[in-house]
C-alpha positions in Angstrom: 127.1 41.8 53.8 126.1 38.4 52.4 124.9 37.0 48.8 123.1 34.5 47.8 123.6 31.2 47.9 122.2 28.2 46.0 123.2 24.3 46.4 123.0 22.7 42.9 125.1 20.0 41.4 128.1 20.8 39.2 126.6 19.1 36.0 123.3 21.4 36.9 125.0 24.4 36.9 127.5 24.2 33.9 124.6 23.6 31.9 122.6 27.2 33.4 123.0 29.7 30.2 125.3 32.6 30.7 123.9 36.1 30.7 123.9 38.2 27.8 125.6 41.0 27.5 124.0 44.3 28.4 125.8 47.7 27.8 126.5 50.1 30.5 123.3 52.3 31.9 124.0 56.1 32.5 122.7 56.4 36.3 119.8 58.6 36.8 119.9 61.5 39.5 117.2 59.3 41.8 119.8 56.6 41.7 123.1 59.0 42.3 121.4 61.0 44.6 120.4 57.7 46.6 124.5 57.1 46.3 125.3 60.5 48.0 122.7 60.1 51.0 123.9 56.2 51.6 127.2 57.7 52.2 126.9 60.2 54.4 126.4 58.5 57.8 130.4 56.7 57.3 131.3 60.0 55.8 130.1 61.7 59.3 131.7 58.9 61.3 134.9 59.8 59.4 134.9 63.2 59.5 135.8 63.4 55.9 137.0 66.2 54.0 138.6 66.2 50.8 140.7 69.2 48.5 139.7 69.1 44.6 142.0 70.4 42.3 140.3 69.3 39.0 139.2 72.2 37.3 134.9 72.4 36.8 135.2 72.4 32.9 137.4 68.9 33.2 134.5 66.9 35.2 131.7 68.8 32.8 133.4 66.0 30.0 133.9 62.3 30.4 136.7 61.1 32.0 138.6 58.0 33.5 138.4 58.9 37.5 141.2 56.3 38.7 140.8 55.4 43.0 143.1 53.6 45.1 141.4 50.8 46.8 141.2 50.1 50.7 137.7 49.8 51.9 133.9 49.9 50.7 134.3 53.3 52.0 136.0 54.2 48.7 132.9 53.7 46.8 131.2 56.4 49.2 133.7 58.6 49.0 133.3 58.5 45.3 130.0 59.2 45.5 130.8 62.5 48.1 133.2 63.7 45.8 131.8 63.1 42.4 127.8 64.4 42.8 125.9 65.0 41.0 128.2 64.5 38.1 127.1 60.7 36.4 129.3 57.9 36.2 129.8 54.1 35.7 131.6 51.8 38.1 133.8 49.1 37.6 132.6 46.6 39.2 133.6 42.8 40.3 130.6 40.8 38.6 130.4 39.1 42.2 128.4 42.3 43.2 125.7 41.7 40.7 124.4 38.4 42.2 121.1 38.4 43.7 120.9 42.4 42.5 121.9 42.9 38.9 118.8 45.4 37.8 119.8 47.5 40.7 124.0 47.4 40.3 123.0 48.7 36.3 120.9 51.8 37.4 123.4 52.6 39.3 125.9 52.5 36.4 127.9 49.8 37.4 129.9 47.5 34.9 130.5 44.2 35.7 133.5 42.7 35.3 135.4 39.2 36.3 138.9 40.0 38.6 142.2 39.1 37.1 140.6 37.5 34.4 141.3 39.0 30.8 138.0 40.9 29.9 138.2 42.9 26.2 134.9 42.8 26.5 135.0 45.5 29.8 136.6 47.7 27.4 134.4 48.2 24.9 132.0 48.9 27.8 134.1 51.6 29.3 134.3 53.1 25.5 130.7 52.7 25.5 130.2 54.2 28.4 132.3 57.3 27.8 131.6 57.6 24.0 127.8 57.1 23.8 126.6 57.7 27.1 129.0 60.5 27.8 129.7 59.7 31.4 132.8 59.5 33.1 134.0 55.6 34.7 135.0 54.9 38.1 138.1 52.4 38.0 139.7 50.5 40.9 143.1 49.2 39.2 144.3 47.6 41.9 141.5 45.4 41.3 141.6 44.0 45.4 141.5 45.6 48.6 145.3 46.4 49.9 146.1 43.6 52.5 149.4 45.1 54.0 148.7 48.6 53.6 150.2 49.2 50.4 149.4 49.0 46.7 148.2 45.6 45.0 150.0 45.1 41.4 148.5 47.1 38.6 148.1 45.7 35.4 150.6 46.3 32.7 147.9 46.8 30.5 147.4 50.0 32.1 148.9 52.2 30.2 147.7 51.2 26.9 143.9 51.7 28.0 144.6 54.8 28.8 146.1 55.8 25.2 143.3 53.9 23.9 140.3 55.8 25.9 141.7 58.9 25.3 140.1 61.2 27.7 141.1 63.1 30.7 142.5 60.9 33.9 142.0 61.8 37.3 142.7 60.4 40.2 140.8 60.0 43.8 143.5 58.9 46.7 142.2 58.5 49.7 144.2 58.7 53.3 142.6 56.9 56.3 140.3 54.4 54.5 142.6 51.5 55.2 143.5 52.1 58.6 139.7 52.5 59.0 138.4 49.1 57.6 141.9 47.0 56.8 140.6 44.1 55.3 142.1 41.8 57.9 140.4 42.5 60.9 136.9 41.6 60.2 134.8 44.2 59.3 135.6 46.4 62.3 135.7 50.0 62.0 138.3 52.1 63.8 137.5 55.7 64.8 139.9 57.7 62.0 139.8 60.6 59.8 139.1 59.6 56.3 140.2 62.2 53.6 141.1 62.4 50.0 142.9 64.5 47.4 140.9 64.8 43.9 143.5 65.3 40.8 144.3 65.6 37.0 146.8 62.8 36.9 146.9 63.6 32.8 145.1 65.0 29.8 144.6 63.3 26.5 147.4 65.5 24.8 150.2 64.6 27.8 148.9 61.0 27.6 149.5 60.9 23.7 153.1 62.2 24.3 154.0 59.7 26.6 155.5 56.6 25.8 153.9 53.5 28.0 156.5 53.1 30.3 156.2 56.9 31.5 152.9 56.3 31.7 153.5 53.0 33.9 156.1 55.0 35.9 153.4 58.3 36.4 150.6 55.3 37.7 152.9 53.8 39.9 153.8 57.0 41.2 150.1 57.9 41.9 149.4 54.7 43.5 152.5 54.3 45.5 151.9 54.6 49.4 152.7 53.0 52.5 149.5 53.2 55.3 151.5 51.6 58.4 154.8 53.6 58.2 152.3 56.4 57.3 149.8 55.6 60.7 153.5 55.5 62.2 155.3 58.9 60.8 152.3 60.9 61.4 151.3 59.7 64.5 147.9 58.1 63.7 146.8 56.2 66.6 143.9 53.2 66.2 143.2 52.7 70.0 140.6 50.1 69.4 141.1 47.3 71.5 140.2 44.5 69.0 143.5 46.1 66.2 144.9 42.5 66.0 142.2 40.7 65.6 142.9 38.2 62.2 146.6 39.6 62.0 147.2 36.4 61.5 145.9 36.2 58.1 148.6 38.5 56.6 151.3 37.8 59.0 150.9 34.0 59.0 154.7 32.9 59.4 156.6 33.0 62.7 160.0 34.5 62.5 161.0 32.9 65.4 160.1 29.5 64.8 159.5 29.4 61.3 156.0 27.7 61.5 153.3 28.8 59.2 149.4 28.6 60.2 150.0 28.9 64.0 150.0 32.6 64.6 146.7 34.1 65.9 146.1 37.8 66.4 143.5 38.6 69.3 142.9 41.9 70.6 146.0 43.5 70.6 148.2 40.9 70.6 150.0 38.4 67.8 151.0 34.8 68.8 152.3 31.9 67.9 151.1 28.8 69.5 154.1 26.9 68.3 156.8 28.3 70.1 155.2 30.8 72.7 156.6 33.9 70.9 154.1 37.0 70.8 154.0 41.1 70.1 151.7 43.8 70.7 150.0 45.7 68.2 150.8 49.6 69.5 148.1 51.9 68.4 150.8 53.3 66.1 150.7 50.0 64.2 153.8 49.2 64.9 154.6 45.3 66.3 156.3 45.3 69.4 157.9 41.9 70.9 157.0 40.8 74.3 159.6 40.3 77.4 159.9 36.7 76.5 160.1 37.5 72.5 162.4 40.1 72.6 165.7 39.9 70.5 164.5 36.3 69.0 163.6 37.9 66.0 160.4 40.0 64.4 159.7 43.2 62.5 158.5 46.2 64.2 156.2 47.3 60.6 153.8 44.9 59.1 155.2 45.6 55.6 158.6 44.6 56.8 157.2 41.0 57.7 155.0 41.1 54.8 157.6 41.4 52.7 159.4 38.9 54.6 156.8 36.7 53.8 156.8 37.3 50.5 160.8 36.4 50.2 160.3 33.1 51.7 157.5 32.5 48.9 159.5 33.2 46.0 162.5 31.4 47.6 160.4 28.1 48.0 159.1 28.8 44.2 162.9 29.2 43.0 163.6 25.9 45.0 160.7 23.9 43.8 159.1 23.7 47.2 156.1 25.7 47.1 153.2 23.6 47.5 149.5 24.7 48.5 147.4 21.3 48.5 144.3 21.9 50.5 140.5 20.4 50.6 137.9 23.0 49.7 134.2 23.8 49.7 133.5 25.2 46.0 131.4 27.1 44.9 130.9 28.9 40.9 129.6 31.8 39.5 128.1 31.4 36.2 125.5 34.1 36.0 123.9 36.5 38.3 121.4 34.6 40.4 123.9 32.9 42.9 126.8 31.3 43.6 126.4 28.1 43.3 128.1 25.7 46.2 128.6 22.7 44.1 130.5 20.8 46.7 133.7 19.7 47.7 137.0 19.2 46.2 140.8 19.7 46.7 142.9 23.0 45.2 146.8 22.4 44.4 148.9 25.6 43.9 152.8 24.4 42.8 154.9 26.0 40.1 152.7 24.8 37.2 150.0 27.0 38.7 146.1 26.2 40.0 144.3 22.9 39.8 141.0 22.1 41.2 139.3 19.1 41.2 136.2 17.9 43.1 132.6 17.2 42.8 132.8 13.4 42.4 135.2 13.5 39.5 133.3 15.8 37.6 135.0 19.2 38.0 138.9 19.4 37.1 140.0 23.1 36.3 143.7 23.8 35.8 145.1 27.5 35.4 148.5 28.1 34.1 150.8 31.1 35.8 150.7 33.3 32.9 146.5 33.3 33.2 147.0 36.3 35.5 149.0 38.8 37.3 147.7 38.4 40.6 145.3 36.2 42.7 141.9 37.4 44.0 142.2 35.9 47.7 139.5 37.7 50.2 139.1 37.1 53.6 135.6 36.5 55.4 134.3 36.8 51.5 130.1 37.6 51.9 130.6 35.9 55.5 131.2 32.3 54.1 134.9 32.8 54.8 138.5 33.3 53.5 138.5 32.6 49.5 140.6 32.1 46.5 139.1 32.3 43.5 140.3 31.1 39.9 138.5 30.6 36.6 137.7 32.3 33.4 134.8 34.0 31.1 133.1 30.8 31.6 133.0 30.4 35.1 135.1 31.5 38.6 135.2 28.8 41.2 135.0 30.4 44.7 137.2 27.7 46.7 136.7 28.4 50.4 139.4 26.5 52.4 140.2 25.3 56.1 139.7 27.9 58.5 143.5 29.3 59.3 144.8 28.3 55.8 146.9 31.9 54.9 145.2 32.7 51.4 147.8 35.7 51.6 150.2 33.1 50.7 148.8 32.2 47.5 148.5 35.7 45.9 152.0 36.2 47.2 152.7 33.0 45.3 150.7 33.6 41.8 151.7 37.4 41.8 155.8 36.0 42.1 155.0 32.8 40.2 153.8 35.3 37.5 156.8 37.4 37.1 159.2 34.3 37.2 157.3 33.2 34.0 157.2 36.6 32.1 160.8 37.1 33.0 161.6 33.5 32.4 159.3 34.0 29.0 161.4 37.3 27.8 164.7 35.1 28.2 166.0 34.7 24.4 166.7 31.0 23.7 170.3 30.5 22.2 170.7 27.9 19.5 174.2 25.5 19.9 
């Protein structure tokens, strides 16, 4: 899938007038039942099948349908499960450019990732209140990278006091190991299927406090795909598993180095020191002859998490340092993004700053601006991404091919809770 794509000077495009706001459009039956038949041929492929346990008279009433998030396929599995019922979707406004007119009709809401939106709200009030149709929500917000859950905002809980309507709750098995986001767009050959619940009604909802509510999401949302694929003996025999492993499991443990592993076939390596495992079809990573006992993890999660320790050390420490050159490009509206040139993108404890096209451009974005990072790989085909901004404008910042983007939403989403915990810390007086 690409988007389109427009070369215009920074100046140029700051200038462009932002869209007006437009409320939410209840979808038409043409447009849901277009919806249903796109999804069947990947539904086929998948041999989906799902159980429902949402009683009729719940889904005749508006409600907040809640979805983990692994694939496009979610969004057709939706669709299967939700016909001919009408809803809205939550949308990232990325998915309106070049399309808008036809992303409304079919009810979807735009909204900007990771950046604070009150305005989405009173869409999704809208939408349920005066339209009276339900709202598809992804609250993860980004596709899983290792398999497992992406934070959820802590402002979770409190939309869902404020909406006030039934919650349910789509959670899908298989979609990840079918499409992980790391390996390029290849589909595996797996069953896809999915589990349709009440995760709470307005009158349990109003008698929990927000942390039981934070602690029922997490709950919902809490799963683990590789020591799933592993436990239950899932196997992905495609010979092209590894390919781009390397963009989630971009640190050796043997050697330490960052930015030299490559994962190829079935097979992770690192050019720096020789060491290299194969990916089993159970997922699990396996050390070579010459690799074995030098160090590794056998699960993904294991070395994501790994990872993700040696990230919040070099934050504590003061070393944590992303400084790379960038191709940029904005989104200001819904005609394009706009590649405005180049420019250089610093991550460090005091959080983003980007500056580039000829002196013009300088955005800085503190730690607190966000709870997590929205970092893609092969983004629309232009490449791996990390993208910052605000209601003004997001700045698409595409850099070297092999930097590990991973590494920066490890970084902002740790960064992030240093500051909030660091913020909560009461100040004594001498």
């Amino acid at each position: 899938m690409k988007i389109r794509t427009e070369k215009v000077d920074y100046r140029t495009v700051m200038a462009l007038p932002r869209p007006a706001h437009r409320n939410p459009l209840r979808p038409g039956l043409l447009f849901r039942t277009l919806m249903r038949v796109a999804s069947i041929p990947d539904l086929v492929a998948t041999r989906f099948s799902y159980v429902n346990e949402v009683p009729a008279s719940l889904l005749d009433q508006p409600c907040l349908i809640l979805m983990n998030h692994s694939c496009f396929l979610d969004l057709e599995i939706a669709a299967r499960i939700l016909f001919p019922h009408p809803y809205g979707i939550i949308c990232t406004s990325d998915g309106f450019v070049g399309k808008e007119a036809f992303m409304r009709h079919l009810g979807c809401i735009p909204t900007q990732k990771y950046v604070t939106d009150m305005t989405l709200i009173r869409d999704m009030k809208y939408a349920l209140r005066e339209k009276k149709m339900s709202v598809l929500m992804y609250p993860e917000a980004s596709y899983s990278f290792d398999g497992r859950p992406t934070p959820l905002p802590d402002s979770l809980p409190g939309l869902l006091k404020l909406l006030d309507v039934p919650v349910l709750m789509i959670r899908t098995e298989g979609a990840f190991l079918r499409d992980p986001l790391y390996n390029g767009l290849q589909k595996r050959k797996v069953r896809v299927s999915a589990r349709f619940t009440c995760l709470a009604t307005p009158e349990q909802i109003r008698a929990c406090s927000a942390g039981e509510l934070g602690d029922l999401l997490r709950q919902a949302f809490a799963m683990d795909y590789f020591h799933e694929q592993a436990e239950h003996g899932v196997r992905v025999k495609e010979p092209f598993r590894a390919d781009g492993l390397e963009r989630i499991l971009y640190t050796c443990p043997v050697c330490g180095q960052e930015g030299k592993m490559e994962g190829k076939g079935t097979r992770l390596t690192c050019h720096a020191c020789g060491a290299s495992w194969q990916m089993d079809d159970l997922g699990r990573m396996e050390p070579e002859k010459s690799t074995a006992g030098r160090g590794g993890f056998a699960q993904i999660p294991d070395w994501y998490d790994w990872e993700r320790q040696l990230v919040r050390q070099s934050l504590e420490d003061g070393t944590y340092r992303l400084d790379v050159p960038v191709r940029i490009g904005m989104m200001v509206d819904y005609k394009a993004i706009y590649m405005v040139g180049e420019g250089r993108l610093i991550h460090d404890g005091d959080g983003f700053c980007l500056t580039g096209c000829d002196g013009a451009l300088h955005y800085t974005q503190k730690p607190l601006a966000s709870y997590g990072l929205y970092a893609d790989y092969f983004w629309y085909e232009l490449g791996d991404v990390i993208c910052i901004g605000n209601q003004d404008a997001l700045y698409y910042c595409f850099p070297p091919a092999g930097t590990p983007v991973a590494k920066a939403r490890l970084a902002a989403e740790e960064l992030f809770r240093m500051k909030k915990a660091q913020k909560r810390v009461p100040l004594h007086q001498g």
